[in-house]
DODRENVO-432273 format. One record per residue (C-alpha): residue number from 1; residue in three letters; x, y, z. Coordinates in Angstrom, 1 decimal. Layout:
BEGIN
@timar->NUM, torvo->ALA, u->X, v->Y, w->Z $
...
This chain:
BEGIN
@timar->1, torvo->UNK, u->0.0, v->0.0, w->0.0 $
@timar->2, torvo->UNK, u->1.6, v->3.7, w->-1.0 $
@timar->3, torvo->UNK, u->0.9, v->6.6, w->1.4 $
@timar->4, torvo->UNK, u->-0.9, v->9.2, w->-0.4 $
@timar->5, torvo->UNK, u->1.0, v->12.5, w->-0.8 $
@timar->6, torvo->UNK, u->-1.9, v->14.6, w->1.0 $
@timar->7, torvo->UNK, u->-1.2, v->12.1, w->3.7 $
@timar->8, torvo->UNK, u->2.0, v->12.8, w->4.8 $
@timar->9, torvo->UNK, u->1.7, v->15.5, w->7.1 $
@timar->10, torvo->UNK, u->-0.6, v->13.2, w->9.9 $
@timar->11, torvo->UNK, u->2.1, v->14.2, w->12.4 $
@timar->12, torvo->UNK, u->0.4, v->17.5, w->12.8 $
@timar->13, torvo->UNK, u->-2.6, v->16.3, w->14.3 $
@timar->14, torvo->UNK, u->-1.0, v->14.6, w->16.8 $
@timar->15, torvo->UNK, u->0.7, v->15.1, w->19.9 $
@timar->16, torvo->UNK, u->4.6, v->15.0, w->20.1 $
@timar->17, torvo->UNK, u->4.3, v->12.2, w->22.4 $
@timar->18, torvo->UNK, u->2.3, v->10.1, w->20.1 $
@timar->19, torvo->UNK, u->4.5, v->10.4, w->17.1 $
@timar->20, torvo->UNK, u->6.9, v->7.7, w->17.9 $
@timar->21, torvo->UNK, u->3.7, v->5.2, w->18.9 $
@timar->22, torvo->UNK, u->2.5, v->6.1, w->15.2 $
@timar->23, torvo->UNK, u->5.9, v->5.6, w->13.9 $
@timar->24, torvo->UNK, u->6.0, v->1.9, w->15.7 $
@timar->25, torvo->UNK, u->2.4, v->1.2, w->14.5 $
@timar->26, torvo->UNK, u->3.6, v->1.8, w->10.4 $
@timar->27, torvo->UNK, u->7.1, v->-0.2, w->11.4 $
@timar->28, torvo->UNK, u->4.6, v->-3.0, w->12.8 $
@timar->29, torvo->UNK, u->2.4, v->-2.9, w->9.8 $
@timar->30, torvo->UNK, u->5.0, v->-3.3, w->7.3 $
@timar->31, torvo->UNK, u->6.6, v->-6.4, w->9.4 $
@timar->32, torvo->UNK, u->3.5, v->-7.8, w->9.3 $
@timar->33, torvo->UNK, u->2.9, v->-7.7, w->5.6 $
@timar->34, torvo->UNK, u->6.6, v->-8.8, w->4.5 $
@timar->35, torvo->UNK, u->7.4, v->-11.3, w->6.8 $
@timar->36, torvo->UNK, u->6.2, v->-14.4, w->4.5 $
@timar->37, torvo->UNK, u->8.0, v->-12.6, w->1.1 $
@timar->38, torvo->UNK, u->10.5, v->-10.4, w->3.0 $
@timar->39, torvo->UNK, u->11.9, v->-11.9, w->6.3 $
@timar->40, torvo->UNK, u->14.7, v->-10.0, w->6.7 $
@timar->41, torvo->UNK, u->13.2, v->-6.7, w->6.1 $
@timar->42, torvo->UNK, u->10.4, v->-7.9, w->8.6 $
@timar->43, torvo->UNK, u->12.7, v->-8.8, w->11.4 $
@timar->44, torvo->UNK, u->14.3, v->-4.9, w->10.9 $
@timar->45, torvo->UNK, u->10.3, v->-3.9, w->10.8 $
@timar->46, torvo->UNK, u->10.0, v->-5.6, w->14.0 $
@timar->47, torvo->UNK, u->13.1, v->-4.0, w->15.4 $
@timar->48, torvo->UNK, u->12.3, v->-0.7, w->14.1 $
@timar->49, torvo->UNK, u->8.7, v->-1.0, w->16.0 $
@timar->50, torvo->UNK, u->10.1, v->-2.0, w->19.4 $
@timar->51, torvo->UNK, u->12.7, v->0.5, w->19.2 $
@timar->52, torvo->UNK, u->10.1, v->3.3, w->18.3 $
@timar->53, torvo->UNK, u->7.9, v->2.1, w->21.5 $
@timar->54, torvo->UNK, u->11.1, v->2.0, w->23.9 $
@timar->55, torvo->UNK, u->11.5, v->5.2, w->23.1 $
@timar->56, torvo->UNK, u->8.0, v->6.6, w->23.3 $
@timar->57, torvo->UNK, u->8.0, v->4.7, w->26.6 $
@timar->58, torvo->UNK, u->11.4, v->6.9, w->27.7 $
@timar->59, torvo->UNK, u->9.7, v->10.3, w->26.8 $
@timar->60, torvo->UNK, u->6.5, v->9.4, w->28.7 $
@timar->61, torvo->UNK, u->8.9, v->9.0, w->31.6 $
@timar->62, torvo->UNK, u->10.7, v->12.2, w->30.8 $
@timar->63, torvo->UNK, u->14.1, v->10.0, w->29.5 $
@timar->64, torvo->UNK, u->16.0, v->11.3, w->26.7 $
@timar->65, torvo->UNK, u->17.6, v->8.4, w->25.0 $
@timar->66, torvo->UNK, u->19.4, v->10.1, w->22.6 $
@timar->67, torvo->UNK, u->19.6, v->9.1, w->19.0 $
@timar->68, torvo->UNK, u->21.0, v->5.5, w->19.2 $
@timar->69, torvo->UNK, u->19.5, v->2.2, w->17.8 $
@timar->70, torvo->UNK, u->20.4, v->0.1, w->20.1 $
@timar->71, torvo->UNK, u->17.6, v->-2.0, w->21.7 $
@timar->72, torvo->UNK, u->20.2, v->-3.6, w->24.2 $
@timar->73, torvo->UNK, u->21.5, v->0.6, w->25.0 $
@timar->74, torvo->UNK, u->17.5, v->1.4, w->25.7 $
@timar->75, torvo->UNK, u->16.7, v->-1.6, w->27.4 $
@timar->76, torvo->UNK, u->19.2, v->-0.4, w->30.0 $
@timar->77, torvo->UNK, u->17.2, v->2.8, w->30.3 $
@timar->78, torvo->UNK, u->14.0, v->0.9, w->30.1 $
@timar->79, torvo->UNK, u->15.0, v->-1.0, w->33.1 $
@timar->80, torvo->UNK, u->16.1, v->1.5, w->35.2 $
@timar->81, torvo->UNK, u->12.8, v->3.6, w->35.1 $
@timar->82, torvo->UNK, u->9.7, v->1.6, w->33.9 $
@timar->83, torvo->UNK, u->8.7, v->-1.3, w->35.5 $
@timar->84, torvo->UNK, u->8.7, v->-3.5, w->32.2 $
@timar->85, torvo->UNK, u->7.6, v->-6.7, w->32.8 $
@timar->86, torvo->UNK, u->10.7, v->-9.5, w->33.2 $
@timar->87, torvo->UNK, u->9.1, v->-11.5, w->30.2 $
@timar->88, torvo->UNK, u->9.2, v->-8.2, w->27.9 $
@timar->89, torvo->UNK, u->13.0, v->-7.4, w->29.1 $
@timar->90, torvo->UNK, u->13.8, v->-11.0, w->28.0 $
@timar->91, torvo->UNK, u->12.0, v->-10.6, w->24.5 $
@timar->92, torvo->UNK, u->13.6, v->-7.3, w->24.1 $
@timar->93, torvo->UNK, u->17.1, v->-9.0, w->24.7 $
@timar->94, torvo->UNK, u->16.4, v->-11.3, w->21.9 $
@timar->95, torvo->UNK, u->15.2, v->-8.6, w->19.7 $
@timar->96, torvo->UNK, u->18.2, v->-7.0, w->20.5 $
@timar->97, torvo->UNK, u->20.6, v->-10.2, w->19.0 $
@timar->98, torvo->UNK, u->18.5, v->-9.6, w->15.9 $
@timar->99, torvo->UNK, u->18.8, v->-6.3, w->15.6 $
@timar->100, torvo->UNK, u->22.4, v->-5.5, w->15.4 $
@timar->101, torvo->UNK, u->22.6, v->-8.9, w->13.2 $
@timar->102, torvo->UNK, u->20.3, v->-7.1, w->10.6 $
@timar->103, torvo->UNK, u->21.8, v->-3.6, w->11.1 $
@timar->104, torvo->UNK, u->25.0, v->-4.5, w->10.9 $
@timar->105, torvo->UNK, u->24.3, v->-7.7, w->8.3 $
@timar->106, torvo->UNK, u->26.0, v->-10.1, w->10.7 $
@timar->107, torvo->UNK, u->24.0, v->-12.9, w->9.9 $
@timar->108, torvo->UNK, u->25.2, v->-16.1, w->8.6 $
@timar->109, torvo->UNK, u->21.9, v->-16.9, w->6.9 $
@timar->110, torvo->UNK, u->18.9, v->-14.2, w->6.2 $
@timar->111, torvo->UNK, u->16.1, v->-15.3, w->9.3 $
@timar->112, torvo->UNK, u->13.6, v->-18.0, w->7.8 $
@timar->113, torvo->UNK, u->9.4, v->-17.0, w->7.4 $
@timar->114, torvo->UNK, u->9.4, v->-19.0, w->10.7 $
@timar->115, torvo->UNK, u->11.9, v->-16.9, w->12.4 $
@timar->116, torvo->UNK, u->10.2, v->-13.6, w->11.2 $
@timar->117, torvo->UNK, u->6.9, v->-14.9, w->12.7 $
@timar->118, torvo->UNK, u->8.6, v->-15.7, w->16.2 $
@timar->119, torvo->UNK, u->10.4, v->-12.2, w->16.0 $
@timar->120, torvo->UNK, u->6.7, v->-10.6, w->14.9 $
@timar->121, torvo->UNK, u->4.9, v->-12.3, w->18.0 $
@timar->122, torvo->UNK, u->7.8, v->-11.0, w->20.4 $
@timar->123, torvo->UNK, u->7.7, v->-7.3, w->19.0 $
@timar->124, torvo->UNK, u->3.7, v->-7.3, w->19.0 $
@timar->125, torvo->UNK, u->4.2, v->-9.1, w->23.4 $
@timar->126, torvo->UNK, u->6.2, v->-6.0, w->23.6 $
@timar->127, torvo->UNK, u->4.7, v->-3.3, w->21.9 $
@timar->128, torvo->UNK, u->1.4, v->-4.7, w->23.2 $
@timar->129, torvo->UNK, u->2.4, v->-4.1, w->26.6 $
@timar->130, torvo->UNK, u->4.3, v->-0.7, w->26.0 $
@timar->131, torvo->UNK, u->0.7, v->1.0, w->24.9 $
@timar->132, torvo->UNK, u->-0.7, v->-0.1, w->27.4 $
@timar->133, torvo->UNK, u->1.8, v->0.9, w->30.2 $
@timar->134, torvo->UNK, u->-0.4, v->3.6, w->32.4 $
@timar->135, torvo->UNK, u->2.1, v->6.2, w->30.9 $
@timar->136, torvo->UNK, u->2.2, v->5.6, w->27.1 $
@timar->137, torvo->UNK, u->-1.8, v->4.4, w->26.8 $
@timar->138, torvo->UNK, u->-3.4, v->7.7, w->26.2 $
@timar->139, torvo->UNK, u->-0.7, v->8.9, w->23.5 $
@timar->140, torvo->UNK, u->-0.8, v->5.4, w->21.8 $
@timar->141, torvo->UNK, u->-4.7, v->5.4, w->21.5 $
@timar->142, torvo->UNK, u->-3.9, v->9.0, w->20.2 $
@timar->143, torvo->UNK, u->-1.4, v->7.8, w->17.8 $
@timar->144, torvo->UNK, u->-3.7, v->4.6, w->16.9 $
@timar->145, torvo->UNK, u->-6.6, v->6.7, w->15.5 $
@timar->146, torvo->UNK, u->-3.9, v->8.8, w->13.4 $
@timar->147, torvo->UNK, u->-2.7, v->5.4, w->12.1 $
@timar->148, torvo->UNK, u->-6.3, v->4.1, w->11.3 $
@timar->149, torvo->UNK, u->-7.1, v->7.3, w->9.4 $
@timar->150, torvo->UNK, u->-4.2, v->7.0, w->6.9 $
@timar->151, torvo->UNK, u->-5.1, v->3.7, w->6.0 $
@timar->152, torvo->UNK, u->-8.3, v->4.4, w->5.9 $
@timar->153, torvo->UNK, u->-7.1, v->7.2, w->3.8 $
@timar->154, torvo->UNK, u->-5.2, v->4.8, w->1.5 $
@timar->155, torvo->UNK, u->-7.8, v->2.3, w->1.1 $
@timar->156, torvo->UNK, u->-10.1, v->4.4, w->0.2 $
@timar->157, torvo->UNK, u->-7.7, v->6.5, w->-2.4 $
@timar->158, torvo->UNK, u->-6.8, v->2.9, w->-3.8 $
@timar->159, torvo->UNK, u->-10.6, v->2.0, w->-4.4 $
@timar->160, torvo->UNK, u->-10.8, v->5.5, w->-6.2 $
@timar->161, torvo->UNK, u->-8.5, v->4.5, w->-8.9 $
């Protein structure tokens, strides 16, 4: 699905806050459609998505991570201030092998459909429980019915045409 040009400026009608949780929710889609054709680029998706939701966890918290990528570099921030459930910690920690594997195109093989699906269940068991931390749930909901508009946006331009 393409994004609309008259589309692309969503960000605007939502808090700063909630821009990271829209972010994750686009990263999320797009692991979920490429993970059977694509399973490397839906592991990175995946990634991407958690990463975007540790953030947006941080700011809630009033945490500047900074700019890195690292999932195992926010995870120490994550633990420190957030109460994140032990099972989340532990999939984030796997994520986080994955991660700089992709990014760094350490692997010795490209992950298989049935690795992507694994690394899409642990990202959704995290993001899943990220929106609807007491701190992030309001701006996720926020960032949910931005998300839902787009493609509603799309799928309705597509059916135009």
């Amino acid at each position: 699905m393409h994004f609309r040009k008259e589309n692309c400026c969503m960000y605007a009608e939502i808090s700063r806050n909630a821009v990271l949780f829209y972010k994750a929710l686009q990263d999320k889609w797009c692991a979920e459609q490429t993970y059977i054709g694509s399973p490397s680029n839906a592991v990175w998706s995946c990634c991407q998505a958690v990463e975007k939701c540790m953030k947006g966890l941080l700011q809630c918290y009033g945490v500047d991570a900074g700019s890195t990528h690292d999932l195992s570099i926010l995870l120490e921030f994550i633990e420190n201030e957030t109460g994140l459930s032990n099972n989340s910690i532990g999939l984030i920690h796997d994520l986080a092998r994955y991660d700089q594997r992709i990014r760094y195109k350490n692997l010795k093989s490209d992950p298989t459909v049935e690795e992507a699906k694994g690394v899409l269940a642990d990202a959704n068991e995290v993001i899943n429980e990220i929106i609807q931390h007491p701190k992030c749930s309001a701006f996720a909901s926020e960032a949910k019915v931005v998300y839902e508009k787009l493609l509603q946006a799309n799928i309705d331009g597509a059916v135009q045409k």
